[in-house]
C-alpha distance (Angstrom), angle and dihedral (degrees) to the residues before:
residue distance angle dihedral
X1 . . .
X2 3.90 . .
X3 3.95 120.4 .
X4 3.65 128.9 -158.8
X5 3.97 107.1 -112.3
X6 3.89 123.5 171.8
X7 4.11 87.5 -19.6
X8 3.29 99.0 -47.1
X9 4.02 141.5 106.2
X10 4.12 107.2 -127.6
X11 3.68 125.9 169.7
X12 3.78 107.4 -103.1
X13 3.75 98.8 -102.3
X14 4.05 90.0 60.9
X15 3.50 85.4 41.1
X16 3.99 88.9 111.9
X17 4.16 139.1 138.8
X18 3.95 124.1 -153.0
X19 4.08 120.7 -91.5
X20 3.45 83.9 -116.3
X21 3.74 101.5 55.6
X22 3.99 105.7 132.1
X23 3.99 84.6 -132.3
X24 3.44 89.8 60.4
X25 3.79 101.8 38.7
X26 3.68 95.3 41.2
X27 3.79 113.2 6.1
X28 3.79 88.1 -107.8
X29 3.61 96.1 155.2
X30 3.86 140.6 87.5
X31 3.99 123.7 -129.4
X32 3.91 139.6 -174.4
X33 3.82 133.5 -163.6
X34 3.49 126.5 -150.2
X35 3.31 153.4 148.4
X36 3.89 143.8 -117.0
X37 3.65 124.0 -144.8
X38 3.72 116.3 -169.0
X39 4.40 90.3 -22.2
X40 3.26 94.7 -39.1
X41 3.63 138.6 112.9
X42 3.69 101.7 -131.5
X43 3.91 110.6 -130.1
X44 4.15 86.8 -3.5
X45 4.05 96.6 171.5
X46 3.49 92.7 54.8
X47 3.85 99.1 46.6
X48 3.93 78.4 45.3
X49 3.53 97.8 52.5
X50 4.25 94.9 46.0
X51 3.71 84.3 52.6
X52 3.42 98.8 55.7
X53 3.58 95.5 43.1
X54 4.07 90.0 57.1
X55 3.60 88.9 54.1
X56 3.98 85.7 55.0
X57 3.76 100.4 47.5
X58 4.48 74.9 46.4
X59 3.64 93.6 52.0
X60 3.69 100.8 -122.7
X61 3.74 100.5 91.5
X62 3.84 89.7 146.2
X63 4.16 84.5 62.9
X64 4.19 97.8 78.7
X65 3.93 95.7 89.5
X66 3.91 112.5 -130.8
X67 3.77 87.8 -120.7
X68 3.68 102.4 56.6
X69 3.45 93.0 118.0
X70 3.86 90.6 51.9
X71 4.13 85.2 54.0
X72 3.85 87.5 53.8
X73 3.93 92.1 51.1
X74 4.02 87.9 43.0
X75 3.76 93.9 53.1
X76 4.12 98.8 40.5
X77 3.82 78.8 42.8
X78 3.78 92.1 55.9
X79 3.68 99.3 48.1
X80 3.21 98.5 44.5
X81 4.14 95.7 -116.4
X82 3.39 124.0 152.1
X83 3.98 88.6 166.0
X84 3.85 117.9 46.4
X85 3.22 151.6 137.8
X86 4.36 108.4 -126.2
X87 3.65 116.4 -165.7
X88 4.03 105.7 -166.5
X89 4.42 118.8 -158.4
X90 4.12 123.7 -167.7
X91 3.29 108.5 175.7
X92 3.72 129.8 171.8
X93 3.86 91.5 -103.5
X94 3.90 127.3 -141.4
X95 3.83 117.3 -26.1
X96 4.11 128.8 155.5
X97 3.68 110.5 -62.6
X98 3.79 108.2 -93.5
X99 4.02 129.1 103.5
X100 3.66 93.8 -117.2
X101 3.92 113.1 83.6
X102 3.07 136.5 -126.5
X103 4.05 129.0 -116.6
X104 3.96 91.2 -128.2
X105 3.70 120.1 67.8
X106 3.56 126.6 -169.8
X107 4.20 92.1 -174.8
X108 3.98 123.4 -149.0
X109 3.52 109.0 -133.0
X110 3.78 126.9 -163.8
X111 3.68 148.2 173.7
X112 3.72 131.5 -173.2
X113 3.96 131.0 167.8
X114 3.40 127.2 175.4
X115 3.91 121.2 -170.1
X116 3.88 134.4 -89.1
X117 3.36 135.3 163.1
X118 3.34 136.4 -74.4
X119 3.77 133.5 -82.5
X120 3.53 154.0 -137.7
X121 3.63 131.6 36.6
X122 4.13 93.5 -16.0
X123 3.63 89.4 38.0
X124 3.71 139.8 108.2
X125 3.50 137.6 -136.3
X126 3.73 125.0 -112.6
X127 3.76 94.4 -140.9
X128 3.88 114.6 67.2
X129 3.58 103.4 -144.5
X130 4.04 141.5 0.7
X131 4.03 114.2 -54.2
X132 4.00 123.9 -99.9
X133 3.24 105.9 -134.1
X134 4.87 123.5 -158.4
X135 3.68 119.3 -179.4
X136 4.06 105.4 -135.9
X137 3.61 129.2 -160.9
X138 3.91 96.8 -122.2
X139 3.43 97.4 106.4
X140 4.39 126.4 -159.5
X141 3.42 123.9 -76.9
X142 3.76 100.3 -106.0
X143 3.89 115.4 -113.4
X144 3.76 91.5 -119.9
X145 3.83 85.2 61.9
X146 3.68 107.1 40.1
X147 4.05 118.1 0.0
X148 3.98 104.7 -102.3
X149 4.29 86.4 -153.0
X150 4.19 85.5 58.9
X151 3.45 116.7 96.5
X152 3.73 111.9 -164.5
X153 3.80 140.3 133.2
X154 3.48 104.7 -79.4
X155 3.62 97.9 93.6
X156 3.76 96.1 152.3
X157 3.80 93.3 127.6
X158 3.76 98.1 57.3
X159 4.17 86.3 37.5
X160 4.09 85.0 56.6
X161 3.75 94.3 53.3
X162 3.70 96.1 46.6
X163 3.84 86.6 50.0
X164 4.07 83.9 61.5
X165 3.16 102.4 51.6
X166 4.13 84.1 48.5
X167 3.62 84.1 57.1
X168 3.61 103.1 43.2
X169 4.14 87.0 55.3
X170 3.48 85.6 61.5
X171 3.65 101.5 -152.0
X172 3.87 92.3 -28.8
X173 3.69 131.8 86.1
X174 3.67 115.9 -43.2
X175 4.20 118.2 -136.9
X176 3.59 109.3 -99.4
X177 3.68 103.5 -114.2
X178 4.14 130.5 12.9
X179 3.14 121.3 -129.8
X180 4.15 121.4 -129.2
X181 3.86 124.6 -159.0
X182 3.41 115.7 -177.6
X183 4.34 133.9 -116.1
X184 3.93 92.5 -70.2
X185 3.92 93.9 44.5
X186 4.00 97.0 -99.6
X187 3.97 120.4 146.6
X188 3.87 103.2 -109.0
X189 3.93 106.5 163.1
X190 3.73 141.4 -68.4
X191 4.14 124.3 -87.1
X192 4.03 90.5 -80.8
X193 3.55 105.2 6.0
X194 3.50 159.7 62.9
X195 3.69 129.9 -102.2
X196 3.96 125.3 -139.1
X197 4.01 131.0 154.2
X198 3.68 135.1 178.8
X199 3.78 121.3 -115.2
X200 4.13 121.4 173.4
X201 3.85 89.4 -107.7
X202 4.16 81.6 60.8
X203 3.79 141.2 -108.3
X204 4.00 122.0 -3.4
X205 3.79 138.3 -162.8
X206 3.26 134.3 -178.5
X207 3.93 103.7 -105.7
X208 4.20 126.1 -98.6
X209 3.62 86.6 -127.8
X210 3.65 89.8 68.3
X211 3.94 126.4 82.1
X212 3.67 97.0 -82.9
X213 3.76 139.6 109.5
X214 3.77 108.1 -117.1
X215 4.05 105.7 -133.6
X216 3.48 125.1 -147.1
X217 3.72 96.7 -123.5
X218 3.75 81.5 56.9
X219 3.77 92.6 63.3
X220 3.55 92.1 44.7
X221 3.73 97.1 55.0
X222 3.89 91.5 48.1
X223 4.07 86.5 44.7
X224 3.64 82.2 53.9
X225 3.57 102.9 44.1
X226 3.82 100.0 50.2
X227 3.15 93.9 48.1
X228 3.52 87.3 65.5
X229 3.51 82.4 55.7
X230 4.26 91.4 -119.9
X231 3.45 112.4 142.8
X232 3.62 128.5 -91.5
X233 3.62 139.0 -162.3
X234 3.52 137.7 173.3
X235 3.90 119.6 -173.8
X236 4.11 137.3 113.8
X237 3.68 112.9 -46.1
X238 3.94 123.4 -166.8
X239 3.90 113.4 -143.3
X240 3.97 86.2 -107.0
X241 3.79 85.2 70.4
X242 4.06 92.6 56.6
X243 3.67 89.8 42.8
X244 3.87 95.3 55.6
X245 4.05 99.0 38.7
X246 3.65 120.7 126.8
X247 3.41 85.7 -131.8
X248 4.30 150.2 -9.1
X249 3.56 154.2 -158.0
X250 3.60 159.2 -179.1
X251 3.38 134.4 -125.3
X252 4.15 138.6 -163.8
X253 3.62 133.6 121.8
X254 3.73 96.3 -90.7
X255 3.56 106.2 40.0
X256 3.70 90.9 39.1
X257 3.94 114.5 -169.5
X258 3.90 99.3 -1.5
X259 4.01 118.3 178.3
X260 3.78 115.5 -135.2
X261 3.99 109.4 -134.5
X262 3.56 97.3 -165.9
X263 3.78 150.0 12.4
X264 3.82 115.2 -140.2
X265 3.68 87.1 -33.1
X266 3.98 93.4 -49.1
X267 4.47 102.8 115.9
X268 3.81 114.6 -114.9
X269 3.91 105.0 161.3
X270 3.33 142.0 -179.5
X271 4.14 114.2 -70.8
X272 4.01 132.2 175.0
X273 3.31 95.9 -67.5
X274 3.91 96.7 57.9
X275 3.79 93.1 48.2
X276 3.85 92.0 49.3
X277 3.69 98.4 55.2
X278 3.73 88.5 39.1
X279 3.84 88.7 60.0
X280 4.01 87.9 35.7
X281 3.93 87.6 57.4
X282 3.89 90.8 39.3
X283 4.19 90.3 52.3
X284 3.75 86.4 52.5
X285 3.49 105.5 53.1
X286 3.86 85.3 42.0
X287 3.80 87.5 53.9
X288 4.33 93.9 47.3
X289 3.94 106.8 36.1
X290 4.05 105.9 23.1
């Protein structure tokens, strides 16, 4: 494999930063996933727009290069991927060793990919079968304390609530995906997705003006779903509410649309509402990058 580091291609085992790196001291540095569908960067602006927003709430807006999406061609180009999944870092790159920074940044860029398979109607999923889903008790970060909307490398609090549900498998196999609520007790998402569920009034999320970061699958699926004219709410949901749905899912850029099979051990499932926006998404990447 060759990654794009600092500009340039390098073969993945000089694919390195400094020590010192601020994103690596600190986890002062903002990242994106995504993924490519036949070459392209699926829903690219978007992904390019969150970025650059991190780096504002950072400080170092001036740090996302103005050919990042050149670097994304350059490294699907030199790996010869067409489907990937592309994982892009700016960080504020090596200053002197002290929290505060400083006003001049000379930013690390890099992008790495590595390859899935393909998607749309003929393709397949990268999960093999519906999600597991365990409520833990680390709870999000509040927004007064670190911006839910910033994606950066301090991911410590979804980190601590996989670790539970390592824990609570006690040596056996850990659910697929925890499940945070936030300091009052609300659903807000899991440690790298989204949360919906399926009630009969319609389709429910847990609201934006909760402590969550808003994916861009998210916004897809609820693009999706009103215009198919179902219902859609977004608002403060008690764990109750997940636990009695007709039906739930995931969402992220890699695993897509992914139905959750249970709730803490309690069976959710998929339904017809899940399978229709799964084909729904599935028609329109088939329709934009095939």
């Amino acid at each position: 494999m060759q990654y794009h580091v600092n500009g340039t291609l390098v073969p993945e085992d000089e694919a390195t930063v400094s020590v010192r790196d601020r994103g690596f001291m600190y986890g002062d540095a903002a990242f994106e996933t995504l993924r490519a569908y036949g070459g392209e960067p699926f829903r690219w602006d978007a992904h390019r727009e969150r970025l650059q927003r991190t780096a504002e709430t950072l400080g170092f807006a001036d740090a996302v290069p103005e050919d990042l999406g050149e670097r994304v061609d350059e490294t699907l180009a030199a790996n010869d991927l067409e489907e990937a999944y592309i994982r892009l870092s700016v960080t504020r790159g090596v200053q002197p060793g002290k929290l505060t920074p400083g006003a001049d940044v000379d930013p690390t860029v890099v992008v790495i990919c590595k390859e899935l398979p393909r998607g749309g109607l003929d393709g397949e999923r990268i999960w093999d079968e519906p999600a597991s889903v365990q409520t833990v008790r680390t709870r999000r970060i509040p927004g007064e304390a670190v911006p839910a909307d910033a994606k950066t490398h301090n991911y410590l609090n979804g980190i601590l609530g996989r670790l539970e549900l390592r824990k609570a498998a006690a040596g056996g196999e850990p659910a697929d995906e925890c499940l945070i609520r936030d300091t009052d007790g609300n659903l807000a998402e899991g440690a790298t997705s989204n949360l919906f569920f399926v009630t009969d009034n319609g389709l429910r999320t847990p609201s934006t003006d909760l402590d969550l970061l808003p994916g861009v699958t998210r916004d897809v699926v609820m693009d999706i779903a009103r215009g198919e004219d179902f219902p859609v709410e977004t608002g403060h949901y008690s764990l109750d509410a997940l636990r009695d749905a007709d039906e739930a899912f995931l969402t992220n850029s890699t695993w897509e649309i992914r139905p959750i099979a249970t709730v803490d051990g309690i069976s959710v499932g998929s339904g017809p509402m899940t399978k229709l926006l799964q084909r729904l998404f599935d028609e329109r990447i088939e329709e934009r990058h095939y």
